[in-house]
C-alpha positions as CSV (number, residue, x, y, z in Angstrom):
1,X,73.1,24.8,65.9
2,X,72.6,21.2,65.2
3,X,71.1,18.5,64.8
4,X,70.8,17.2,68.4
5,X,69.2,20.7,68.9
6,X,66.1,21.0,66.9
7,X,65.7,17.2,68.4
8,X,65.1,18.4,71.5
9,X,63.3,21.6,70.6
10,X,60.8,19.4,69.2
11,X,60.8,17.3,71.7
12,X,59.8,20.1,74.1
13,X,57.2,21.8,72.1
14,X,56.0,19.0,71.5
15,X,55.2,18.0,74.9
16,X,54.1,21.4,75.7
17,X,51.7,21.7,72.4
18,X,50.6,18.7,70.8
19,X,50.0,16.8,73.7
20,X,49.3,19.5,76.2
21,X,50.0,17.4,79.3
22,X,51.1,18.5,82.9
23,X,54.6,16.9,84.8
24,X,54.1,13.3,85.3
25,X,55.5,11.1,87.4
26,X,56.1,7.0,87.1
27,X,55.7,7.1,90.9
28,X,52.5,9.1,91.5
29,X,51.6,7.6,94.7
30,X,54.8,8.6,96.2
31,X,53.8,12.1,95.8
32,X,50.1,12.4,97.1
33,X,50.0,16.0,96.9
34,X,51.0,16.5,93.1
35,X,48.6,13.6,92.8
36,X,45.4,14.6,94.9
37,X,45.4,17.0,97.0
38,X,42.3,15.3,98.8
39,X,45.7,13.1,99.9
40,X,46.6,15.6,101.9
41,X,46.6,14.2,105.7
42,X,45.2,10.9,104.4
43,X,47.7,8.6,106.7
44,X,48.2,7.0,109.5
45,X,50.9,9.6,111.7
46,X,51.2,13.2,112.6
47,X,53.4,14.9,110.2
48,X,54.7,13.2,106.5
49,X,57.8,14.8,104.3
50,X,57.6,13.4,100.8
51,X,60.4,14.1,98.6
52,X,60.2,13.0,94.1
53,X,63.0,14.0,91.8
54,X,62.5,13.0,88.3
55,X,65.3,13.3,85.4
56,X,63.8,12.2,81.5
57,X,65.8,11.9,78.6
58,X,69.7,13.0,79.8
59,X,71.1,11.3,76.9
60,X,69.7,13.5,74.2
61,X,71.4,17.0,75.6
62,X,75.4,15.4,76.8
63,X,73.7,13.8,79.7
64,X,72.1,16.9,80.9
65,X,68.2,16.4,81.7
66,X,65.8,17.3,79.1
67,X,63.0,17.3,81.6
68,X,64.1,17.4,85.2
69,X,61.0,17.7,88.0
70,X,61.9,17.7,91.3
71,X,59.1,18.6,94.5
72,X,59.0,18.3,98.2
73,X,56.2,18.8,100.3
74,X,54.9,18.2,103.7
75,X,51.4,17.7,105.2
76,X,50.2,17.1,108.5
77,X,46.9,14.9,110.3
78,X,45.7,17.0,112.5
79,X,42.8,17.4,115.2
80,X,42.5,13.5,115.1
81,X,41.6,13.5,118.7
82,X,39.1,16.4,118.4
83,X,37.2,15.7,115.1
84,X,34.5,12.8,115.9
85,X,35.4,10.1,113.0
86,X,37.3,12.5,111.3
87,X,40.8,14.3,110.5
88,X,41.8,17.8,109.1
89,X,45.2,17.8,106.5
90,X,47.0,20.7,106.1
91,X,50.3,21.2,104.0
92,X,52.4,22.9,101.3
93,X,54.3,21.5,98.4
94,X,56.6,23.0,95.9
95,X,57.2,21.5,92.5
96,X,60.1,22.9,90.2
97,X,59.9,21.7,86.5
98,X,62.8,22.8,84.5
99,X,62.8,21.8,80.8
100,X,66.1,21.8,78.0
101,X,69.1,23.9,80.2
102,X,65.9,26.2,81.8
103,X,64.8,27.5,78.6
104,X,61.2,26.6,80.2
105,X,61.4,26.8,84.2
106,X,58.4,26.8,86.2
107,X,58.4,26.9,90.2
108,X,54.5,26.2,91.6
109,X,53.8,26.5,95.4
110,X,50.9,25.5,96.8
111,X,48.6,25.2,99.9
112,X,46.2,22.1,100.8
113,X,43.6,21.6,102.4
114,X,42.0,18.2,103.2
115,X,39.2,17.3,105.3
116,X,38.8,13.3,106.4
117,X,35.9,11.2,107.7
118,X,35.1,8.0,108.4
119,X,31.8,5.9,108.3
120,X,30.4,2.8,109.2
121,X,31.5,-0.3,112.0
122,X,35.5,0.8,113.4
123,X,35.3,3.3,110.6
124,X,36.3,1.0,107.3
125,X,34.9,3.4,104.9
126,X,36.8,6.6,104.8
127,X,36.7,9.9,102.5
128,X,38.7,13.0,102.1
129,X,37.8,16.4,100.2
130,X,40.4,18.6,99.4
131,X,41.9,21.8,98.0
132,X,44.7,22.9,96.8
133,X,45.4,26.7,95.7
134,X,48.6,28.7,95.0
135,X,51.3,30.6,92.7
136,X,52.9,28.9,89.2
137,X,55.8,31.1,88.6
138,X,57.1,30.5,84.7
139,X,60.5,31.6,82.9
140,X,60.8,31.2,79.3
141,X,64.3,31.9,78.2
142,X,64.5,33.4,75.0
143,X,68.3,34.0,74.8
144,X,68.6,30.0,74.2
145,X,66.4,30.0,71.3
146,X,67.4,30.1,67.8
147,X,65.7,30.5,64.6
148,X,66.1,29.1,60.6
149,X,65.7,33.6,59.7
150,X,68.7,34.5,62.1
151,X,71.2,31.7,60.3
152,X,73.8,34.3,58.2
153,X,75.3,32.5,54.7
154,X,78.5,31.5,57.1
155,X,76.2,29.6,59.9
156,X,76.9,32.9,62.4
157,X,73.5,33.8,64.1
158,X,72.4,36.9,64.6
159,X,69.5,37.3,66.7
160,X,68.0,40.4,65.3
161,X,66.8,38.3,62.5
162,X,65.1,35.8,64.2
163,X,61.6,36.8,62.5
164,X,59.9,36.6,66.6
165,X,58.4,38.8,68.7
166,X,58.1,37.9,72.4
167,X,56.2,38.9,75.2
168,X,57.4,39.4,78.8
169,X,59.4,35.8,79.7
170,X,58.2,35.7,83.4
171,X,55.1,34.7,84.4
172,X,53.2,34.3,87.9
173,X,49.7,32.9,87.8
174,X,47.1,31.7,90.0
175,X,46.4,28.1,90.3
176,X,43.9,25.9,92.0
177,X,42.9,22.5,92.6
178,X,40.2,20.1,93.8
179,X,40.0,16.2,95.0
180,X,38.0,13.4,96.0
181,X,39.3,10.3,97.7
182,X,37.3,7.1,99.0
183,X,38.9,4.5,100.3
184,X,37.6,1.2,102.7
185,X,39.3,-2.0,104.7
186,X,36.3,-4.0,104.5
187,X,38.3,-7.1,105.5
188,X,41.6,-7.2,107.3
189,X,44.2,-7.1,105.1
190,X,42.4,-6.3,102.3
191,X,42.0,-2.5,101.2
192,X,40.6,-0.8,97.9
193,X,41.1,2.5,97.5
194,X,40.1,5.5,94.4
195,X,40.4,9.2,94.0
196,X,39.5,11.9,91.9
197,X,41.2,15.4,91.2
198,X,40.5,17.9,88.9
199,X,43.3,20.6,88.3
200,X,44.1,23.9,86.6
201,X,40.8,25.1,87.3
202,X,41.8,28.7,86.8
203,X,42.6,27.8,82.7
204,X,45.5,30.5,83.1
205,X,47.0,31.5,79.9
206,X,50.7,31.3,78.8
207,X,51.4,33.8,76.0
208,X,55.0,34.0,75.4
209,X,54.9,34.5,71.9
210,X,53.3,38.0,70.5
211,X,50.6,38.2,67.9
212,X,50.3,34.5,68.7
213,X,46.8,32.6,69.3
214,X,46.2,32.8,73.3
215,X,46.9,29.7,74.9
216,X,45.2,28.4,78.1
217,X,46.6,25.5,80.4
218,X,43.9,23.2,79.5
219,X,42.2,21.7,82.9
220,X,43.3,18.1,83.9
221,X,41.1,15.4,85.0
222,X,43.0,12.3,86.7
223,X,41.2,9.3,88.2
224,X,43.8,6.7,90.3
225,X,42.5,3.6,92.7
226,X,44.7,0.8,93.7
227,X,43.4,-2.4,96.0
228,X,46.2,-3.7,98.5
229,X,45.8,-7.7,99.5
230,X,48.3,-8.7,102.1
231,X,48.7,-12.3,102.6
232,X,49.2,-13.9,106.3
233,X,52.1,-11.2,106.9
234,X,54.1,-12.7,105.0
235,X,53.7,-10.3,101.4
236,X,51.2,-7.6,99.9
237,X,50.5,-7.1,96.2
238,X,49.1,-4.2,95.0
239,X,47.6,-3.7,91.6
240,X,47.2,-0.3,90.9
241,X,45.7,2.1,88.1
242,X,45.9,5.9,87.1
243,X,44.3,7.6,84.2
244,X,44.8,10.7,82.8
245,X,43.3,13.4,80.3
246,X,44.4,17.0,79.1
247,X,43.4,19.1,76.0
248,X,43.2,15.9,73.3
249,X,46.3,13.8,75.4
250,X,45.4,11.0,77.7
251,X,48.0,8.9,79.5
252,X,47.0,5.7,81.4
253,X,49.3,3.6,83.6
254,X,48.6,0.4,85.2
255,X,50.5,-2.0,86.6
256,X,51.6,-4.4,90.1
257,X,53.8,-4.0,92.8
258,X,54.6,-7.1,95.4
259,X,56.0,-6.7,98.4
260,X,57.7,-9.2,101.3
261,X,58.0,-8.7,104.4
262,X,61.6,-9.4,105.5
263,X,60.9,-8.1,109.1
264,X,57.5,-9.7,110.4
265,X,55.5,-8.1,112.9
266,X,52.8,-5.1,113.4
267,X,52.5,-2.2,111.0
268,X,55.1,0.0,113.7
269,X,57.9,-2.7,113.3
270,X,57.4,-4.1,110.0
271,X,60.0,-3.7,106.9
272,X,59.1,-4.3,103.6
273,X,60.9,-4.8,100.2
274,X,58.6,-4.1,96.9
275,X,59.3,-4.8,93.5
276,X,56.9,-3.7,90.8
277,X,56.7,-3.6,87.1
278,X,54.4,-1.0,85.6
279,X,53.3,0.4,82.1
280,X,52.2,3.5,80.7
281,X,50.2,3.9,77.3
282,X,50.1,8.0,76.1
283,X,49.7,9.5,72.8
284,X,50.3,6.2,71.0
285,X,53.5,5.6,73.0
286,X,54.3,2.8,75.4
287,X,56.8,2.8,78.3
288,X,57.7,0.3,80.9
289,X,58.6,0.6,84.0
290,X,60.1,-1.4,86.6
291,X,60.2,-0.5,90.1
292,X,62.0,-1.3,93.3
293,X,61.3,0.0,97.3
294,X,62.0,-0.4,100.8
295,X,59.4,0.5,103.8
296,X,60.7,0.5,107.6
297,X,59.5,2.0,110.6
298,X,57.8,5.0,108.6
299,X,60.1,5.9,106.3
300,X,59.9,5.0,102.4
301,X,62.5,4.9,99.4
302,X,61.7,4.1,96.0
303,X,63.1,4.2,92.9
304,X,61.6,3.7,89.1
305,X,63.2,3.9,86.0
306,X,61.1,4.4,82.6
307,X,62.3,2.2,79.5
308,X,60.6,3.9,76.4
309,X,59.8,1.3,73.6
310,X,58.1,3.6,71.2
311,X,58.9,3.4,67.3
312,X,58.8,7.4,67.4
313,X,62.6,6.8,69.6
314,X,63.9,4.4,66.5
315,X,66.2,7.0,65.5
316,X,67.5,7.7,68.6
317,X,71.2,7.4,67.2
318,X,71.2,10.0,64.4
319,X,70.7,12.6,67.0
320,X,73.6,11.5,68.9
321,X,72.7,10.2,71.8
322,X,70.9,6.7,73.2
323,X,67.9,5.5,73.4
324,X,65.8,8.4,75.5
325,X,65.1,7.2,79.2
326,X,64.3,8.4,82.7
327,X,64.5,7.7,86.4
328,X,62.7,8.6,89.4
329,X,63.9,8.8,93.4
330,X,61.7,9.3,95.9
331,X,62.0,8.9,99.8
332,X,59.2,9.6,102.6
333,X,58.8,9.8,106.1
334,X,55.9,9.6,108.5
335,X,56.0,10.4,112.0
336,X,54.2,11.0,115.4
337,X,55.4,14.0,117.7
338,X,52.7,12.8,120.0
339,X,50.1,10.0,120.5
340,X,46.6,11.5,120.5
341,X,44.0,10.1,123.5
342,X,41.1,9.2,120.7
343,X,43.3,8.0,117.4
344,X,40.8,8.3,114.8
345,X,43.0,5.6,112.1
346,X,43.9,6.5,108.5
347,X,45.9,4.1,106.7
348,X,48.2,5.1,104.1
349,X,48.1,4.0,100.7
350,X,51.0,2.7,99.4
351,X,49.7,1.5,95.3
């Protein structure tokens, strides 16, 4: 075992301990049900397929991902046409978040629910309620760990030694989520938007090690808002904010993505290309984040990559590999299989 290794072992446990935070993603608005699941049915179309794949740090472990985090999910609007000034959202998403070669995998599956309204003159203030509510299914595997007792004089491990005891590696727990989100057009072309969610409300406990202090998944809180300002069709900017807390760990990200409009017209025919450069501030370490997309005709593609410019990655080289980074993908799609009589309007957020 080298160097490299207990690197990234403390790399993981560190994330998993002293910071105690849940997956993240650079693009959280491209994944509205991870975000909020009050998000869920909160646009302007029938059905939406969201897709996020998120690779951090592959340099550290011979270009394999230390953290890899895909999900996928799909929601629907429905009863927009039935529901007086309001919408109901249904869907499902599935994240997977595999850590170090699955030595940690965790698969979650959940169910939303979302329930929309709108108030006031042509309905310009809008809020959603929602819940969210399904199965987190953890592996822990302990044949890829390896301990300073199990070391013999000639560097041969033997893993009868290794001074642990472990409980039962797979997991499956409850888990269940709640969210608020508010949003208003109170001028045309102008929209401000904020949301609430509060998650791990079940506090489940993950005990893989035995005669070990319990631990709980510590509830997180996360409070996100963006304002869009698009400027005589011609661009949009939209400055954007998220901040989150978990256990003693808070993360923070802020930032502004511009977009212009290279195909001019109404919302149905209109393309856009974004740029954006954002930041994120967690547990005294910085990371910037530049960002680049393409809208058309319903369907979305983005793509972020993270720059880390922390002092704690100074001595990236002595583990063998560079400086740690990360990259997101992420593509959507919204879509109509029919065109209700009564359109009750939800615009989508877009941060």
């Amino acid at each position: 075992m080298n160097f490299r290794f207990y690197a990234i072992l403390a790399l993981l446990f560190g994330t998993l301990t002293l910071s105690a935070q849940d997956i993240h993603f650079s693009q959280f608005y491209s994944s509205p049900l991870t975000l909020n699941p009050a998000m869920t049915g909160n646009f302007n179309g029938f059905y939406r397929i969201t897709g996020i794949y998120r690779n951090q740090y592959p340099g550290l472990s011979n270009n394999k991902p230390v953290f890899s985090t895909p999900s996928v999910s799909v929601d629907l609007s429905l009863l927009r046409d039935k529901i007086k000034n309001g919408a109901l959202g249904v869907g499902l998403v599935f994240v997977n978040d595999q850590q170090n070669g699955k030595t940690f995998n965790q698969n979650q599956i959940l169910a939303s629910l979302a329930y929309n309204m709108s108030f006031g003159k042509n309905g310009i203030f809008q809020l959603g309620l929602g819940l969210q509510g399904g199965i987190a299914m953890t592996k822990m595997d302990f044949s890829k760990f390896e301990f300073n007792d199990g070391f013999n004089s000639d560097l041969t491990y033997n893993d009868s030694y290794n001074g642990e005891t472990f409980n039962n590696g797979n997991k499956m727990k409850g888990v269940f989520n709640a969210g608020l989100f508010a949003k208003s057009e109170f001028y045309k072309g102008m929209r401000v938007y904020a949301g609430y969610a509060f998650n791990n409300a079940t506090n489940y406990k993950q005990d893989f090690l035995a005669n070990s202090a319990t631990y709980r998944l510590p509830f997180r809180h996360t409070i996100h808002g963006g304002f869009e300002f698009d400027y005589k069709d011609k661009a949009v900017f939209i400055p954007g904010v998220l901040f989150m807390t978990q256990a003693k760990a808070a993360q923070v990200n802020f930032g502004l993505t511009a977009g212009v409009h290279v195909v001019k017209g109404d919302a149905a025919k209109r393309a856009t290309l974004y740029l954006g450069l954002w930041n994120r501030l967690n547990t005294g370490n910085y990371t910037l984040i530049p960002k680049i997309g393409f809208e058309y005709k319903g369907f979305r593609a983005g793509f972020a990559y993270d720059v880390h410019l922390s002092k704690q990655y100074g001595d990236h080289k002595s583990i063998g590999g560079p400086l740690p980074q990360g990259f997101e993908v992420t593509l959507s799609y919204i879509g109509n299989i029919f065109t209700p009589k009564e359109d009750n309007y939800l615009f989508n957020p877009r941060y």
